[in-house]
N, C-alpha and C positions, 0 to 999 in steps of 0.2 A: 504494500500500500504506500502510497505518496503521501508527504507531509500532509497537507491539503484532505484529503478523506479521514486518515487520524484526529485532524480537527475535528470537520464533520462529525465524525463517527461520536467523541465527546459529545461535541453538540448533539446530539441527536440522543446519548444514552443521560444527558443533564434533563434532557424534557421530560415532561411529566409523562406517564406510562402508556395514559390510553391518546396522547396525540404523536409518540414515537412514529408511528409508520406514516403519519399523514407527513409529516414532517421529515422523517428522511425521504421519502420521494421526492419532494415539491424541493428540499434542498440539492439533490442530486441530481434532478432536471435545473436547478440555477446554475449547478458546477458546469453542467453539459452544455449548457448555452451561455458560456460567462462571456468567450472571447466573441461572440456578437453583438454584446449588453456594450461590450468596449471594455470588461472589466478579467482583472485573473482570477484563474479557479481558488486561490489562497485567497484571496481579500472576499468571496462569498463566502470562502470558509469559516474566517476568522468573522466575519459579521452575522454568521449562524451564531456561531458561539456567543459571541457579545451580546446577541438578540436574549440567548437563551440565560445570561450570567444576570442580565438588566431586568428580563422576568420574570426569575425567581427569586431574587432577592428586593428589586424595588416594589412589584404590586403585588408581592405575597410572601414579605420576609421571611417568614416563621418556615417555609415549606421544604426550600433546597438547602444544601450543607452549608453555602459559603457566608450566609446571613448569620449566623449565628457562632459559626467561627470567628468573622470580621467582630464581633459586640464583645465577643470574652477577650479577641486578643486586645481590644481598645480596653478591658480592665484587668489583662498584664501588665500593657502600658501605663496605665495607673497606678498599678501597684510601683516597678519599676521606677515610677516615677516621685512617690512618696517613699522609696529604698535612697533614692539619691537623694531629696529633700532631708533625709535626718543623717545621709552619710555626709554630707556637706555642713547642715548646720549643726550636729550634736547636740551638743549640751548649752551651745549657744542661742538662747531663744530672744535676743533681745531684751530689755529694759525694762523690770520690774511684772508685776502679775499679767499684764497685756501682751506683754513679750510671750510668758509662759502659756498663756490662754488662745494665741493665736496659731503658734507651733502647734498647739495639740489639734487645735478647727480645721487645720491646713493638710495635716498627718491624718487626720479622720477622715476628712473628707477624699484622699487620694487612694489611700490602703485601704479603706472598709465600704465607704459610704457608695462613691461610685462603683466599686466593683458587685458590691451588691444589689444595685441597683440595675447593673448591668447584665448580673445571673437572672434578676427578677424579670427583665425584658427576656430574654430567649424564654424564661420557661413559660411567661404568656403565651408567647406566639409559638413556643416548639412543644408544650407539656399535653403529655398523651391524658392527665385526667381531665375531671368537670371544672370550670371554674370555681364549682362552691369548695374545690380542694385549692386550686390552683392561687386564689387569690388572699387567702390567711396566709397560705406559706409562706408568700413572696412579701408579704406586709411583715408578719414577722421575721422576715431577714432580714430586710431595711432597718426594724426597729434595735435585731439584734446589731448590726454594722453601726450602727447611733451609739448604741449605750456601749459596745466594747471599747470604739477608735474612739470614746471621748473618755473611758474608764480612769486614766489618769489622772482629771481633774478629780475625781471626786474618791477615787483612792488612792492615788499617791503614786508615784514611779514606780515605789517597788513591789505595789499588789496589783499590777494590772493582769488580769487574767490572763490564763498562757495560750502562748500565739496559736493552736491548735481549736481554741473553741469554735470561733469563727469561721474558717475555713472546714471543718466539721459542720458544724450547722450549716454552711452553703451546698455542700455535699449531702446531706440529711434533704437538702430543699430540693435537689436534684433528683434524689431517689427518689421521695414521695408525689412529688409532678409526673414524672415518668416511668417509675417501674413499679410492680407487683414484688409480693415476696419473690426470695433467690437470693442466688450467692451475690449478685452484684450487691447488697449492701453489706456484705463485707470489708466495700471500700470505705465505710465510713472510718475506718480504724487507722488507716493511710495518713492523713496530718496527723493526728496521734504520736505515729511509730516514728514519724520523721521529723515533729519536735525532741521526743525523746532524743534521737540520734543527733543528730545536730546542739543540742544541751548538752551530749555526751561529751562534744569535742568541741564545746565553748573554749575553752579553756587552749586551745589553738588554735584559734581562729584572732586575729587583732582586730583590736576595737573599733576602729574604721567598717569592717565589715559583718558586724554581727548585726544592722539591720537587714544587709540581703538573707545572713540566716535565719533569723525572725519571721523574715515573709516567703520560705522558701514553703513551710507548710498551705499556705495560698496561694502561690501559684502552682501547687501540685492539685487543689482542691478544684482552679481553674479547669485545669487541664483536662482531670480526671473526669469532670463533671462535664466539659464540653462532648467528651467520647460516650457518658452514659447517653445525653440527651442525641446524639447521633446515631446511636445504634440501637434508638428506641422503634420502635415500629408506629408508622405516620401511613394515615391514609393518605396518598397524593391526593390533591386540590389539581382542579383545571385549572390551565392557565393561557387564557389566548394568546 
């Protein structure tokens, strides 16, 4: 097969199920007549695909993979991004309670608040239950991501619950949106096992980077939790 029908063929296995055949013919007669059109068989190809990546993911988010990959990796990004926020400022919070009340809003908001926020979108639009499950879950994770990433104010540095709750409860939200009993909730025990470990070997790791250890158990909860809600089984949605 040539570059050009490999595309296609993508294209064609990205559509939705019951319009595959309509659509690889009607594509495979554009290939056949492209150098009439004035155009290459590669530029119909690659605009099958684009057609097919623009309508599964812009007028029906929830339905194809790549929607839902793109929203979690925008809240590793985040996380990521509140790892570098404390590996920069530290202990440095600026000038008197203000200083310390803002670091904590700023840290909450990029490690907990958004990424929670942003497991709560895919499992709207991707979670195989009823909404009368789907929507406590996702309210009580937001609430949980509020009260952990602000936990400091109101107990101290050194009692802030361990970095494993949160990313647990994101994974617990994961499960209960999209799976039935089964062994897949045995991942819940994964940020667990891997704050333990990573606690284990605090103690060699330098102080600079013990906040990417801290969030390494959520971005493992991301990850894991983008793969359940992937290989949960979805009725396909038509899609013109």
């Amino acid at each position: 097969m040539s570059l050009h029908e490999h595309v296609l063929a993508l294209a064609v296995a990205w559509s939705p199920a019951d319009q595959r055949t309509t659509r690889r013919e009607q594509w495979a007669a554009d290939v056949r007549d492209a150098h009439e059109l004035g155009l290459r068989p590669g530029q119909v190809a690659r605009g099958a695909l684009l057609t097919t990546i623009v309508r599964r993911t812009a007028r029906l988010p929830g339905d194809g993979p790549v929607a839902p990959v793109i929203v979690v990796a925008a809240a590793v990004v985040s996380v990521l991004v509140a790892v570098a926020f404390e590996m920069r400022l530290g202990g440095h919070f600026g000038s008197g309670q203000w200083g310390w009340y803002g670091f904590i809003a700023v840290d909450a908001l990029l490690g907990s608040v958004l990424p929670a926020l942003a497991v709560a979108a895919v499992l709207v639009v991707r979670g195989t239950r009823r909404a009368a499950v789907t929507a406590p879950v996702t309210a009580l994770l937001v609430l949980a991501a509020v009260v952990v990433g602000t936990a400091p104010v109101w107990l101290g540095p050194t009692l802030v619950p361990g970095d494993w709750i949160l990313p647990t409860a994101g994974l617990a939200a994961f499960l209960l949106c999209t799976a039935g009993p089964g062994a897949r909730w045995a991942a819940l025990v994964l940020p667990t096992l891997l704050s333990v470990v990573t606690h284990q070997f605090a103690g060699r790791i330098t102080v600079t980077w013990l906040p990417f250890a801290d969030h390494l158990p959520a971005l493992l909860a991301l990850v894991v939790g983008t793969l359940l809600v992937l290989s949960s089984p979805r009725q396909e949605a038509s899609v013109a």
